[in-house]
C-alpha positions in Angstrom: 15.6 -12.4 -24.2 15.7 -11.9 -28.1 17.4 -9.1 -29.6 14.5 -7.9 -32.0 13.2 -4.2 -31.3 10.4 -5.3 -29.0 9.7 -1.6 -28.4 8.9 -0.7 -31.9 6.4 -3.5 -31.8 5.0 -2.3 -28.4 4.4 1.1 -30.0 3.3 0.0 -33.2 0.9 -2.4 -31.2 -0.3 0.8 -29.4 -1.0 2.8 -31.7 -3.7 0.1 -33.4 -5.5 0.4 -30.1 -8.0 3.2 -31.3 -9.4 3.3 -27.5 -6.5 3.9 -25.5 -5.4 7.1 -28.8 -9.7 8.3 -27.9 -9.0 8.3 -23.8 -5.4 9.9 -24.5 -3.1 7.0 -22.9 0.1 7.5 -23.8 3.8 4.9 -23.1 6.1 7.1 -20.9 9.0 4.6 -20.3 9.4 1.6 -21.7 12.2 -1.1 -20.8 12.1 -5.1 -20.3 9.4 -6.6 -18.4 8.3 -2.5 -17.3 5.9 -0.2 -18.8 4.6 3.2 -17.7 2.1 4.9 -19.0 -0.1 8.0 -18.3 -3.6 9.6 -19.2 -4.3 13.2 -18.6 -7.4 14.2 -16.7 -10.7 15.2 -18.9 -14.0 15.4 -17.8 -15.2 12.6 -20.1 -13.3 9.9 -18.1 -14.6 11.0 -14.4 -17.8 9.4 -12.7 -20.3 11.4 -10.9 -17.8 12.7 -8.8 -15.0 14.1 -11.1 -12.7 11.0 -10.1 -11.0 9.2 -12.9 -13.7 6.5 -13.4 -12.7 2.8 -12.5 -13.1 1.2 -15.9 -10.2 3.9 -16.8 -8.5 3.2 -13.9 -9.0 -0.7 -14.6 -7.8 0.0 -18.5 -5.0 1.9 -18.0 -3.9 -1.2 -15.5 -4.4 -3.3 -17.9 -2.2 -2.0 -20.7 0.6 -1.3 -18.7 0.8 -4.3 -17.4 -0.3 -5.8 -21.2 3.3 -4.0 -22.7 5.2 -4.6 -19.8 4.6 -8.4 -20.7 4.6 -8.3 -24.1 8.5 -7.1 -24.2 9.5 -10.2 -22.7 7.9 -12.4 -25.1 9.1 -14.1 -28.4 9.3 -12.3 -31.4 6.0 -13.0 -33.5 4.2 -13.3 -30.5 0.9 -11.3 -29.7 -0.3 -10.1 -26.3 -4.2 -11.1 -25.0 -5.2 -10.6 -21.5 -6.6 -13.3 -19.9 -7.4 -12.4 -16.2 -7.1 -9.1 -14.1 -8.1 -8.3 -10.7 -8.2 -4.4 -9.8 -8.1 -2.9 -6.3 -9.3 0.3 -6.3 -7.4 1.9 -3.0 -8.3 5.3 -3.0 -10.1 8.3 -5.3 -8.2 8.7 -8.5 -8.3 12.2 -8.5 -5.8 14.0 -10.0 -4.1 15.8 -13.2 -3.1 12.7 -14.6 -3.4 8.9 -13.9 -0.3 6.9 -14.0 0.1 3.3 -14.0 3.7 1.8 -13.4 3.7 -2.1 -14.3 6.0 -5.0 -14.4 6.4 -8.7 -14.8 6.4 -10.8 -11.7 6.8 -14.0 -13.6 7.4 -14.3 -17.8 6.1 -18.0 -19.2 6.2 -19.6 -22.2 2.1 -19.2 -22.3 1.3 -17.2 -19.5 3.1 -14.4 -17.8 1.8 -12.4 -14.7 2.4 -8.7 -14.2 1.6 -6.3 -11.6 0.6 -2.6 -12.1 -0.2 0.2 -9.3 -1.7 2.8 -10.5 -1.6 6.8 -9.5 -4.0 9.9 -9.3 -0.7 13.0 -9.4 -1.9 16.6 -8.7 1.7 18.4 -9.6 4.6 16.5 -8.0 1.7 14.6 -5.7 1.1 11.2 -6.3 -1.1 9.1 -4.6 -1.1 5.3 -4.8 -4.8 4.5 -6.0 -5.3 1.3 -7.3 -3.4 -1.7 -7.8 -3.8 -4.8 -10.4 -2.6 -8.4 -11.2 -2.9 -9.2 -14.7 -2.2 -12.7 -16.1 -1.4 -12.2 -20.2 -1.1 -14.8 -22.7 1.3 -15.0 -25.3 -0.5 -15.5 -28.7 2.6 -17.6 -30.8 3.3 -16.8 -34.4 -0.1 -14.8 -34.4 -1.4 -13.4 -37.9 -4.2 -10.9 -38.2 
């Protein structure tokens, strides 16, 4: 592990995401190979039956797991996701939608990072989906 202030990057890489800042995802906690983030309910994320919707569910996956493996790779690096599987477990119905990730296994190229996500109604939470998301590390990347 480097010393460089991977979680200014994270941020700053988060805030150029103009989808997650429209949906209102937002980091929570932040640490080495772990990310946590959160989207509050709105109506304009739900399918037919007021649920979070599973693209939603399936983004905030994503990301989560996306920043929980870009903080263990090399400075100058970029984060692309190359692969995800969601299982959607139950309803995500709730105030907010969680997703807790974290790296199973940091390579060089690829690194492979789990996320569960959770539908919480005040101190409620209920498991209701979980991902695998395989990331690749984009070296010495320039935009």
């Amino acid at each position: 592990m480097s010393n460089y202030d991977f979680k200014a990057v994270i941020h700053d890489t988060f805030a150029k995401q103009a989808f997650l800042n429209f949906i209102g995802a937002k980091i929570t906690a932040l640490e080495y190979g772990l990310c946590e983030m959160e989207i509050p309910y709105r109506d304009e994320l739900t399918q037919q039956n007021k649920f979070f919707h599973a693209g939603i569910v399936g983004t905030i996956a994503d990301n989560a797991a996306g920043m929980a493996g870009f903080s263990t790779m090399e400075e100058g690096s970029s984060v692309l996701s190359v692969e995800y599987k969601v299982n959607l477990l139950a309803p995500a119905k709730g105030e907010v939608l969680i997703a807790r990730a974290r790296v199973i296994k940091a390579g060089k190229t690829l690194t492979i990072c789990n996320a569960d996500v959770f539908a919480k109604t005040g101190a409620d939470e209920k498991l209701c989906a979980t991902a695998t998301v395989t990331l690749m590390a984009l070296k010495n990347y320039t935009k």
